[in-house]
C-alpha positions in Angstrom: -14.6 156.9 -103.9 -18.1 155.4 -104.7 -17.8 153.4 -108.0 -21.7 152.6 -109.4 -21.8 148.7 -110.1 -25.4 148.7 -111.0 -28.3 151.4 -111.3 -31.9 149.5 -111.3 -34.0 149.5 -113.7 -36.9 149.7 -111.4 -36.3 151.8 -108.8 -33.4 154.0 -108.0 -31.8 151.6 -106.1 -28.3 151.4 -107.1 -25.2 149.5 -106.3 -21.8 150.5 -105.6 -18.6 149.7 -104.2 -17.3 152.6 -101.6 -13.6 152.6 -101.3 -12.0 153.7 -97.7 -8.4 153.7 -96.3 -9.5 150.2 -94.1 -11.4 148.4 -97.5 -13.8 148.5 -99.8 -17.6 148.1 -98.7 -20.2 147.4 -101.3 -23.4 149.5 -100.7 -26.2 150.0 -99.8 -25.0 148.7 -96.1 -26.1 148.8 -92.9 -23.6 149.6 -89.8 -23.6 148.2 -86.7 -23.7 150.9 -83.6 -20.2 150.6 -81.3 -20.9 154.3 -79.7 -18.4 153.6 -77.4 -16.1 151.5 -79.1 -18.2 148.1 -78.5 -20.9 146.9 -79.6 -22.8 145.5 -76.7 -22.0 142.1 -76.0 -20.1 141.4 -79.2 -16.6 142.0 -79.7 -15.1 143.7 -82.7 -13.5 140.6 -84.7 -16.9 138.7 -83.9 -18.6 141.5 -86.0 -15.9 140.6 -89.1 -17.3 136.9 -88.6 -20.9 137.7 -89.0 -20.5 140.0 -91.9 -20.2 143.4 -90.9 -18.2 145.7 -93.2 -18.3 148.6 -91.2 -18.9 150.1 -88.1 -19.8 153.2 -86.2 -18.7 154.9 -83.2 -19.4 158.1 -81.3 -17.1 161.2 -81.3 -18.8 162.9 -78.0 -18.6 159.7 -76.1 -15.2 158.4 -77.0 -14.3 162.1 -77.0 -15.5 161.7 -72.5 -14.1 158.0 -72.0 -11.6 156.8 -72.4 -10.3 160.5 -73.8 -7.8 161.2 -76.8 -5.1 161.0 -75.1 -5.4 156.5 -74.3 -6.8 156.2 -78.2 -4.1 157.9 -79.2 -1.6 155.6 -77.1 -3.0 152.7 -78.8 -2.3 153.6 -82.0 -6.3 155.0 -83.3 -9.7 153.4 -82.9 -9.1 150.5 -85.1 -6.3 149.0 -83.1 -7.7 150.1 -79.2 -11.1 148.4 -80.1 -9.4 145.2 -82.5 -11.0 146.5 -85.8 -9.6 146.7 -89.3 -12.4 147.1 -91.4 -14.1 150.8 -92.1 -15.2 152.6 -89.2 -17.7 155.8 -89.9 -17.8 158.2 -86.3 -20.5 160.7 -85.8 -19.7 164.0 -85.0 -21.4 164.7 -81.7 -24.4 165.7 -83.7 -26.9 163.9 -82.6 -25.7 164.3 -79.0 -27.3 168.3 -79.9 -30.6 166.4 -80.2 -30.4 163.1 -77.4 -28.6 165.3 -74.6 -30.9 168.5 -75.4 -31.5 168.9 -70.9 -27.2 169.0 -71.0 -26.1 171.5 -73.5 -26.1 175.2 -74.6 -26.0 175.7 -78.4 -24.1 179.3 -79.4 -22.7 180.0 -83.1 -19.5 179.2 -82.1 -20.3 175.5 -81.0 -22.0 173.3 -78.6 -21.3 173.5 -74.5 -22.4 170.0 -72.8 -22.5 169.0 -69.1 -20.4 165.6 -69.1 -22.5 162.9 -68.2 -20.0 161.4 -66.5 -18.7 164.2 -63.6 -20.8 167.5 -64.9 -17.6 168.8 -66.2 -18.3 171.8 -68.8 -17.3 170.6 -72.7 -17.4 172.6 -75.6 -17.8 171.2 -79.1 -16.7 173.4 -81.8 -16.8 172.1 -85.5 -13.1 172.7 -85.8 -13.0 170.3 -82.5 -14.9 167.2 -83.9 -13.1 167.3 -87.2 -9.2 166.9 -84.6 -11.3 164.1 -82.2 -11.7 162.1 -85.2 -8.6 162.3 -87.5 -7.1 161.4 -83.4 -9.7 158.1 -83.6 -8.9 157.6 -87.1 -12.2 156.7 -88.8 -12.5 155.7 -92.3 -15.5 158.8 -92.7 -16.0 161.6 -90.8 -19.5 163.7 -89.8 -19.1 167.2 -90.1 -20.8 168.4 -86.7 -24.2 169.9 -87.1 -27.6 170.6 -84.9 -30.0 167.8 -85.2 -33.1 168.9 -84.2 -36.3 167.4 -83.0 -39.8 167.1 -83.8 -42.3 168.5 -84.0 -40.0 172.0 -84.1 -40.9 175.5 -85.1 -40.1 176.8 -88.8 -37.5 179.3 -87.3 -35.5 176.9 -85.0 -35.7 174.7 -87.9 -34.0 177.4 -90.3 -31.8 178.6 -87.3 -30.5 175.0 -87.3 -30.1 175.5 -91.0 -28.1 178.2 -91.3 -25.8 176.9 -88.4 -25.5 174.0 -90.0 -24.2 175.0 -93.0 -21.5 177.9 -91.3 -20.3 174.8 -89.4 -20.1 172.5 -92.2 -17.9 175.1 -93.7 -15.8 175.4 -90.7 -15.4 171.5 -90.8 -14.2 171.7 -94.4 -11.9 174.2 -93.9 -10.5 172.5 -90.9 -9.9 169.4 -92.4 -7.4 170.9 -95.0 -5.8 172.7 -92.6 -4.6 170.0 -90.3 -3.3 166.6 -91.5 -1.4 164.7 -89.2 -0.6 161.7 -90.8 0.1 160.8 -94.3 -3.4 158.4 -93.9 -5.4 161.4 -93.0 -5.7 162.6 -96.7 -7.4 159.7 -97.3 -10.3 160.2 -94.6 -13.6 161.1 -95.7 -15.9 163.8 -94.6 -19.8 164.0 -95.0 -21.9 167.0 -94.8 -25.1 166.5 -93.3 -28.5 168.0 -95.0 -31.3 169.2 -92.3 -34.0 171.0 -92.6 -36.6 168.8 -90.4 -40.1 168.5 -92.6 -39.7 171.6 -94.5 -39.0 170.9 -98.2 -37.5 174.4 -98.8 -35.4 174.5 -95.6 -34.1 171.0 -96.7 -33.7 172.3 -100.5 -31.7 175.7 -99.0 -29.4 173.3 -96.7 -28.9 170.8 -99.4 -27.8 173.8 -102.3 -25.6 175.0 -99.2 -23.9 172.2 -98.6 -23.4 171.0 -102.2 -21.3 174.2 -102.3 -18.7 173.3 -100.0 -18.0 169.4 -102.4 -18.2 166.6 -99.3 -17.0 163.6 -100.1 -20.2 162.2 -99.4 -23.6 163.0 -98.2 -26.2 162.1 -95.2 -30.0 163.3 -94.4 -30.0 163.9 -91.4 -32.7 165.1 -88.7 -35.1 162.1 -89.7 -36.0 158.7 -87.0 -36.6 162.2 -84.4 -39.8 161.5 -83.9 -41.5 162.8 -87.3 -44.5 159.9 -88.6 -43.0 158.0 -91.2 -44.6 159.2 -94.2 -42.9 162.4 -93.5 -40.2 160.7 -94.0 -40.6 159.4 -96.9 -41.7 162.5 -98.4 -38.6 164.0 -97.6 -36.3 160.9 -98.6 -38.3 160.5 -102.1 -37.7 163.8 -103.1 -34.2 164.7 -102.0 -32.0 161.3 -102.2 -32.1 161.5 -105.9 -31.0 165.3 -105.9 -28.0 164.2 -103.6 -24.6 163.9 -105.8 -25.0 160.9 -108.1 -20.9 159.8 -107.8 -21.0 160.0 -104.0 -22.6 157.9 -101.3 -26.1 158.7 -99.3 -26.5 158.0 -95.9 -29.5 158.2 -94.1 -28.7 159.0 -90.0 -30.7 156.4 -87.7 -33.2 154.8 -89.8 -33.1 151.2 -89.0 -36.3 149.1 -89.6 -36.1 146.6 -92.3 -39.0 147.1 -94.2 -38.7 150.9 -94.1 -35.0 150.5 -95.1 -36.1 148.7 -98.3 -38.1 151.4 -99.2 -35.1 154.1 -98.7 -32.8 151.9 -100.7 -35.5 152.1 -103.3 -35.1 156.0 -103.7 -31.8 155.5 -104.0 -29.8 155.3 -100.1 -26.5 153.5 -99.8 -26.2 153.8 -95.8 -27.8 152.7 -92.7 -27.3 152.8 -89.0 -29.7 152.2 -86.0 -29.6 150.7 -82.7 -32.7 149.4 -83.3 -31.1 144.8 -83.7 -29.2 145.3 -80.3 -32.0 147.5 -78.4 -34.6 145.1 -79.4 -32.0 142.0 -78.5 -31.7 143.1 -74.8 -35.7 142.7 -74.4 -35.8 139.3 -76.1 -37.1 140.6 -79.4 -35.7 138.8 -82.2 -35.8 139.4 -85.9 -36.8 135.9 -88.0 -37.3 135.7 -91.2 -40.8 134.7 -92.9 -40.2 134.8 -96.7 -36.6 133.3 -97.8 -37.4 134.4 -101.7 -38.4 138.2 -101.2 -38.2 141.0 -99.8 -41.6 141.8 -100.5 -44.2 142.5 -97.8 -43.6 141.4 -94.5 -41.2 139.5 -94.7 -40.0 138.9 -91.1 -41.3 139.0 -87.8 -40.1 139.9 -84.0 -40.2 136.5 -82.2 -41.0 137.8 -78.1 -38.3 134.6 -76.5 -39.5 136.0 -73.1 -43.2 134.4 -73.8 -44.2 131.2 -72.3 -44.9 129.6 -75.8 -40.9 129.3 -76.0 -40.5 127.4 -72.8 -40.3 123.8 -74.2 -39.7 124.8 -77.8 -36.3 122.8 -78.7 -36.4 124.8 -82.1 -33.7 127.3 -83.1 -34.5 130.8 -83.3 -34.6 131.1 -87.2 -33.7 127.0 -88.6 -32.1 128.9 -91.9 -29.9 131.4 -89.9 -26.0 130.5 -89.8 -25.6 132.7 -86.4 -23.9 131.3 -83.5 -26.8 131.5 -81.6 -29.1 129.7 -83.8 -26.8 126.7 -84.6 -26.1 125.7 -81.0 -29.3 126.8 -78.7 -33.1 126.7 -79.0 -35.5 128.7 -78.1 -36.0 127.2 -74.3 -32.6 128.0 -73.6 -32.9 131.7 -74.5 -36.2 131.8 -72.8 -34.4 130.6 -69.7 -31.6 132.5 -69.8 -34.0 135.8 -70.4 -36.1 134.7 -67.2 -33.2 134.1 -65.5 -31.4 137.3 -66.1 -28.5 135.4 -67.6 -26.2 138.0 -69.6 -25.2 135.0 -72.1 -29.2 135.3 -73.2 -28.4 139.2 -74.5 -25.5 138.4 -76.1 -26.9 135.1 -77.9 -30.3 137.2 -79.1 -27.9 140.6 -79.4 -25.9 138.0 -82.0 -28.6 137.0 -84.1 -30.2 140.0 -84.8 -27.1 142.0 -86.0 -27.0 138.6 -88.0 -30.1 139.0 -89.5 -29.7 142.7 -90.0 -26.4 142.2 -92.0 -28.2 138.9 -93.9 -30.9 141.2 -95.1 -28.7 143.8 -96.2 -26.5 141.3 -98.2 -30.1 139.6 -99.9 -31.3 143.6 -100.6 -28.0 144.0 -102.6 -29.1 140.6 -104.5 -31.9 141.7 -105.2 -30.3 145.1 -106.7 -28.1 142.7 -108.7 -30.7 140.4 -110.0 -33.0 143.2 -111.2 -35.5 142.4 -108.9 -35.7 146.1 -106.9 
């Protein structure tokens, strides 16, 4: 499913081409966050305009609103949200972590209080693997317990070895129910925790390499843990995960960090982090147009006064909507006025610049320069 088009000579950044039932999608990529079925302020074919390849969505949320029962009536996620490009859905993982105050965790699966009327839900691995093959996603997360930081060794291997027993439940559960001839084709990651502990990470990984996912994601990082944590743990298990299948690293977003993850060999990306900082008027802009090198970009605050009479575009280079019709002032007003136009304008061009620096990272892969 993941063909290798280029391994660098440099690094081990790589390039590939990642077949799904909706397209192909060459990698590494970065997905823009629709946990709901929307990304805020943008609709669906907008996000086909500007780039975007593929997308992802939120099993536990679409799982509480609108329900199965109205995706299902409009024929999957694809066609309900007016996408026909790849769509990736968490399993409800990270909802274990983000909604710790609302839930129970017991071997058998998770119990949340809905968010919505306190109603009691209870999400089993064998659950989230039938919530999406209902949405239809192009790749599945097998449901596992994210946990935070800083956390104890033995809730760390406690998450562990849960993990795993419901990674295999997943697996198992996928064979066992296929509704639709299209199904086969979906694609189901296992997800490799083990917070900073390299043995706990190397135990989940040999685990889970057992059980043959179609694909692969560290997960439990971007929880809080400093960076070079991080990259500790990246550096030394992204080149042990399966050479033939993708790598997806949960929730890391920031550019320059990104870089150095696709340097030690990640394919995948996801982060809120270009449409939270939109909605405070932080926008991405780009310093260096030859390289990636550095820091190459910086946040422009269009709140600050200094933007009040400047008649420039946000980024002069960037082919965004937002940047070939408005300036700066008008964003600036619009942020002081409390316009929602001003959101969706800044919200634009930095999923824009997100998706432009992903596309100039996989030229630099090509040209050799990575």
């Amino acid at each position: 499913m993941l063909k290798i088009l280029k391994q660098s000579k440099k690094s081990k950044a790589r390039l590939g081409a990642l077949s799904t039932p909706h397209g192909k999608i060459e990698t590494p990529f970065f997905m823009p966050v629709a946990t709901r079925g929307a990304i805020k302020g943008v609709a669906a074919p907008e996000m086909k305009e500007m780039g975007a390849r593929i997308i992802l969505s939120n099993t536990y949320h679409l799982f509480l609103r609108p329900g199965l029962e109205i995706i299902k009536k409009a024929g999957g996620l694809h066609k309900f949200m007016g996408w026909n490009g790849p769509i990736l859905t968490d399993s409800g993982g990270y909802q274990v972590f983000s909604l710790a105050k609302m839930r129970k965790i017991t071997p058998e699966g998770v119990e949340f209080r809905s968010e919505i009327d306190g109603a009691k839900i209870f999400l089993t691995p064998e659950k989230a693997v039938e919530i999406q093959q209902v949405l239809g996603s192009d790749i599945m997360m097998a449901l596992d317990i994210c946990s935070g930081y800083p956390a104890n060794r033995e809730e760390i291997a406690k998450a562990v070895e849960m993990t795993t027993a419901w990674a295999t439940r997943c697996v198992r559960q996928k064979g066992r129910k296929i509704e639709r001839k299209k199904d086969r084709k979906q694609m189901l990651f296992g997800i490799v925790q083990g917070g900073v502990y390299p043995d706990l990470r190397q135990k989940s990984l040999d685990d889970l390499l057992k059980l043959n996912f179609d694909g692969y994601a560290l997960g439990g990082l971007a929880v809080g843990e400093p960076i070079s944590e991080a990259y500790k743990i990246v550096r030394r298990f992204a080149p042990l995960l399966p050479e033939g299948k993708p790598r997806y690293l949960m929730g890391v977003g920031v550019p320059e960090q990104m870089v150095r993850f696709v340097k030690m060999g990640i394919d995948m990306f996801d982060c809120v982090i270009p449409t939270r900082h939109a909605r405070h008027g932080e926008l991405f802009v780009f310093q260096k147009r030859g390289s990636l090198a550095g820091k190459f970009y910086r946040l422009l605050h269009v709140n600050n006064s200094q933007h009040k009479n400047n008649f420039q575009p946000i980024d002069r280079d960037c082919r965004c909507f937002a940047c070939a019709n408005f300036s700066r002032a008008y964003l600036h007003h619009l942020f002081k006025t409390k316009e929602p136009l001003g959101q969706r304008l800044a919200t634009v061009h930095n999923l824009r610049f997100f998706l432009d620096f992903m596309a100039r990272l996989r030229k630099e892969i090509r040209e050799g320069k990575i």
